[in-house]
Legacy VTK file of the C-alpha trace (Angstrom):
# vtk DataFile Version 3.0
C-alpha trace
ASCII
DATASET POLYDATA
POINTS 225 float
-143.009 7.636 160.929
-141.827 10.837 162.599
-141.512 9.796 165.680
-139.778 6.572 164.769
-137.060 8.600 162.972
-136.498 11.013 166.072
-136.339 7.712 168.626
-133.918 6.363 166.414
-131.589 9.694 166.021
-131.941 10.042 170.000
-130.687 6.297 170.407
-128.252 6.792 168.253
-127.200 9.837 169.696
-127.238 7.584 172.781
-125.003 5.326 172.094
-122.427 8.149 170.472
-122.463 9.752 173.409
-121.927 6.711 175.823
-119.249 5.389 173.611
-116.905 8.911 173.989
-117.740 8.437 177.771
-117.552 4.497 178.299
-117.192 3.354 181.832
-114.513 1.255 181.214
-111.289 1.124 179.253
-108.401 -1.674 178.637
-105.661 1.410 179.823
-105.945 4.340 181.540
-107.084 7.539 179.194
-104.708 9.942 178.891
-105.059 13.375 180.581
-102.912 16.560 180.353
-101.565 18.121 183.109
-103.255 21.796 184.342
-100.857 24.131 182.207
-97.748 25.556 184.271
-94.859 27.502 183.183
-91.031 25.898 183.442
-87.866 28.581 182.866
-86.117 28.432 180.000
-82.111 28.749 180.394
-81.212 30.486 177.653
-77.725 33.042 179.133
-74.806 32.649 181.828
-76.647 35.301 183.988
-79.373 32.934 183.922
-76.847 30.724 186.179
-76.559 33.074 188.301
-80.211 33.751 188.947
-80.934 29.734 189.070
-78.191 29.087 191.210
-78.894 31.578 193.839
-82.272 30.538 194.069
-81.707 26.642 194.378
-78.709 27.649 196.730
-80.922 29.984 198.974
-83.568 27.296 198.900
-80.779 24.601 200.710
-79.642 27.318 203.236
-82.925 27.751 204.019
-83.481 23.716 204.301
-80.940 23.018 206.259
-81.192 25.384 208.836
-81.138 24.256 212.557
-79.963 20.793 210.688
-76.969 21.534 210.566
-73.933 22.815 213.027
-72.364 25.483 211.247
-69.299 24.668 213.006
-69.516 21.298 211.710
-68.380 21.955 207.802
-69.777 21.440 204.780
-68.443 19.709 201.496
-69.513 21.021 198.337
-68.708 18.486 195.281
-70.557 17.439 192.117
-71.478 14.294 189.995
-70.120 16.213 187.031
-67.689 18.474 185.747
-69.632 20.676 183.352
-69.813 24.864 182.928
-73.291 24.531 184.624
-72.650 22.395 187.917
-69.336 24.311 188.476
-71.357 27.477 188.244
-73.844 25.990 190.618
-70.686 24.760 193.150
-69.377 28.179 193.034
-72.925 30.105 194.050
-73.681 26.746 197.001
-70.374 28.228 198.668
-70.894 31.403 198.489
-74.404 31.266 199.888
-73.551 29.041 202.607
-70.127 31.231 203.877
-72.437 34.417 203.657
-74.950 32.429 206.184
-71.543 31.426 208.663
-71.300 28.060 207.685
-67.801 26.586 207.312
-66.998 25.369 203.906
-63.642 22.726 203.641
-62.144 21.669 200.447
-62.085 18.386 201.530
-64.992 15.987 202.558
-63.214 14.721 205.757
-65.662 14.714 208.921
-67.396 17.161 207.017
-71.606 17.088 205.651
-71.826 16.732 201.940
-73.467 18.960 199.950
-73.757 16.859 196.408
-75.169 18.992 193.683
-76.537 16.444 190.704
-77.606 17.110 187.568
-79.592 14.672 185.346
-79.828 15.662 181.093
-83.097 14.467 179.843
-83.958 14.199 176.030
-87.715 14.223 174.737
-88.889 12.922 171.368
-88.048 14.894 168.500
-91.817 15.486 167.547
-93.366 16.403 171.326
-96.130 18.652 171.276
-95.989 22.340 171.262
-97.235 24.278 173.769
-99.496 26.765 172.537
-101.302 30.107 173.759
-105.182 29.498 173.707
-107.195 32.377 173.914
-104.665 35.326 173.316
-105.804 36.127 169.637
-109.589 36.619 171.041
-108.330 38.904 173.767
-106.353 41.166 171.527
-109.466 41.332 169.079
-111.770 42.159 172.093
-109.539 44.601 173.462
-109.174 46.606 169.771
-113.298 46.213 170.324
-113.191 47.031 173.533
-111.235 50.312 172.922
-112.346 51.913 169.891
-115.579 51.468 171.389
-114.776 54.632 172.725
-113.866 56.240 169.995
-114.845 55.168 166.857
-112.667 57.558 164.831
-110.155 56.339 162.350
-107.161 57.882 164.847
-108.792 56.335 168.130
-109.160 52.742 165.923
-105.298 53.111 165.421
-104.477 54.447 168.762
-106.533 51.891 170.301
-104.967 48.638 167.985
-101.313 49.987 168.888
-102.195 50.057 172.445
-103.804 46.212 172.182
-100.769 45.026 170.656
-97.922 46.652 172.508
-100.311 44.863 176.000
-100.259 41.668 174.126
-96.546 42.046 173.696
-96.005 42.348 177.348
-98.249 39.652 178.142
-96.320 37.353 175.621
-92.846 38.750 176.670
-92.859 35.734 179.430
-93.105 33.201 177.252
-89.481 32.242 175.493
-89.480 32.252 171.754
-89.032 29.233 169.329
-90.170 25.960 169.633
-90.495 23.450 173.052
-86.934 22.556 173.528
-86.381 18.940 173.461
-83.830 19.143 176.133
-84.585 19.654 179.866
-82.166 19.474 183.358
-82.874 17.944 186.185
-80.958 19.599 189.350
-80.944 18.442 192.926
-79.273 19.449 195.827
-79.109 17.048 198.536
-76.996 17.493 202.173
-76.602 14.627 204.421
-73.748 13.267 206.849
-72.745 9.067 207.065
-76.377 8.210 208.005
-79.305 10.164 206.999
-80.870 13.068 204.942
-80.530 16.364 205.949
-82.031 18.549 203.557
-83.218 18.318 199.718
-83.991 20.722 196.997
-84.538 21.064 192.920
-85.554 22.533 189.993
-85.990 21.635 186.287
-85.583 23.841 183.645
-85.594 24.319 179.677
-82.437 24.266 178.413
-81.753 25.498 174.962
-80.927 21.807 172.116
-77.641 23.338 170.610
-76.449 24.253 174.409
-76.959 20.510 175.767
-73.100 20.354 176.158
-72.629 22.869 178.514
-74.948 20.651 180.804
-73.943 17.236 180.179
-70.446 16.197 180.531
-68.743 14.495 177.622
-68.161 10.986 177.605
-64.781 10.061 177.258
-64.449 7.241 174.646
-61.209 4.799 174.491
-60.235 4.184 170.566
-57.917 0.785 170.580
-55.375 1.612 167.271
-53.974 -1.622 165.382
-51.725 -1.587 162.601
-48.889 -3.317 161.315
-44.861 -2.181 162.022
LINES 1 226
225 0 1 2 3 4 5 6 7 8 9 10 11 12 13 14 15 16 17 18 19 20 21 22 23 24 25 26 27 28 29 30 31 32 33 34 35 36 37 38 39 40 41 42 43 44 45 46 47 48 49 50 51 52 53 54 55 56 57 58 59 60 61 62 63 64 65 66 67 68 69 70 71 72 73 74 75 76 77 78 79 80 81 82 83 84 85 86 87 88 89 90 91 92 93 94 95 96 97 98 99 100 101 102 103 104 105 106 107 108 109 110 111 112 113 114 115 116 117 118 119 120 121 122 123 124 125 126 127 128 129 130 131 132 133 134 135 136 137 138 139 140 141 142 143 144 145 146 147 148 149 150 151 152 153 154 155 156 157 158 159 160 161 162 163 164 165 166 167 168 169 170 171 172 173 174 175 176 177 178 179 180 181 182 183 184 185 186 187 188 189 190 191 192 193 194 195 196 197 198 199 200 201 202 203 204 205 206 207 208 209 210 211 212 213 214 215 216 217 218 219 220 221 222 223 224
C-alpha cells in the first residue's frame, strides 16, 4: 500500500513538474531581460554631461567620413530646452575637432538631432534591489565577528550601513519613472548614412515638458454680433 502511495506522489510530482516546463506553448513565455542600469535625467548639468557624451560619440563616428572642409548643419526635429541644449554642445564639439559649422543647410552634411518621448503604463513594474538586505546583515556578521563587544557591534553596523549607502548612492531615488527619451544623432549628405549614435534615458514624469514640445492646438471661436 506503501509503495502504491509513493508511485502515485512521484507521478504526480511528474506531471507538476512537466506541466511548469511543457514543451510547447500557444505564445512565446515571457522572459526578463539580464538587469542593466539606464541614467536618470534628473538636473540641467545633467545636459551637459549627456550631451557631451552623445556629441563626442558622433565626432568620433564620423571621423574620416566626413571632409571637415565640407560643413556641417546642425538642426533639430524639435524646439524644446533639451534638443536646443543638445544643438548647442553638437557645435561646440564639432568646431573644437576643426569641422566647419554653417547656419544654413546649403551644400552642407546634416547633422539632425531627434528626440522621441515615450510613455509607459502607469502601473509598470518596479525595479527592485535583490540581495542588498542579506549583504548588509552578513557584513554586520561578518564584522563584529571580530569583535564581539557592544562598541565593535556598533562600530561595525555604522560601517555596514554607511558601505550600503555608497553602494545604493547609484541608484536614483523614487519610483521607475514612467517617462523615458529616446535621442539619436544621425549625419548624412543627399544620399547615404554617414554616421549614427543614441542614448535613452530616465527622465523625471513632472519634467516631460522640457522634452517634448507642445502641441499647438487651433480653437475655432463662434458667436453671434
Amino acid at each position: 500500500m506503501d509503495n502504491k502511495i509513493l508511485l502515485s506522489a512521484a507521478i504526480t510530482a511528474l506531471f507538476v513538474m512537466t506541466g511548469c516546463t511543457a514543451k510547447y506553448s500557444e505564445v512565446p513565455l515571457a522572459k526578463n531581460f539580464p538587469t542593466t542600469g539606464q541614467e536618470k535625467i534628473q538636473a540641467a548639468a545633467h545636459w551637459d554631461i549627456v550631451s557631451e557624451h552623445i556629441a563626442s560619440k558622433l565626432v568620433l563616428n564620423i571621423a574620416g567620413k566626413v571632409n571637415k572642409n565640407t560643413g556641417v548643419f546642425v538642426d533639430s526635429n524639435k524646439s524644446t530646452p533639451f534638443n536646443r541644449s543638445i544643438e548647442s554642445q553638437l557645435i561646440s564639439a564639432l568646431l573644437q575637432d576643426g569641422y566647419r559649422v554653417f547656419k544654413t543647410p546649403a551644400d552642407a552634411i546634416s547633422i539632425q538631432v531627434s528626440t522621441e518621448v515615450v510613455e509607459f503604463s502607469e502601473k509598470r513594474l518596479q525595479a527592485k534591489n535583490i540581495g542588498i538586505p542579506t549583504a548588509l546583515v552578513s557584513g554586520v556578521w561578518a564584522l563584529t565577528a571580530v569583535d564581539a563587544s557592544v562598541g565593535g557591534v556598533a562600530t561595525a553596523a555604522i560601517a555596514t550601513a554607511d558601505f550600503s549607502r555608497s553602494t545604493l548612492s547609484e541608484n536614483a531615488s523614487g519610483e521607475t519613472p514612467k517617462t523615458e527619451i529616446i535621442i539619436t544623432i544621425t549625419a548624412s549628405d543627399k544620399n547615404q548614412y554617414l554616421g549614427l549614435t543614441k542614448g535613452t534615458y530616465y527622465v523625471s514624469d513632472t519634467d516631460k515638458w522640457l522634452y517634448d514640445a507642445v502641441q499647438t492646438k487651433n480653437f475655432t471661436i463662434t458667436g453671434k454680433n
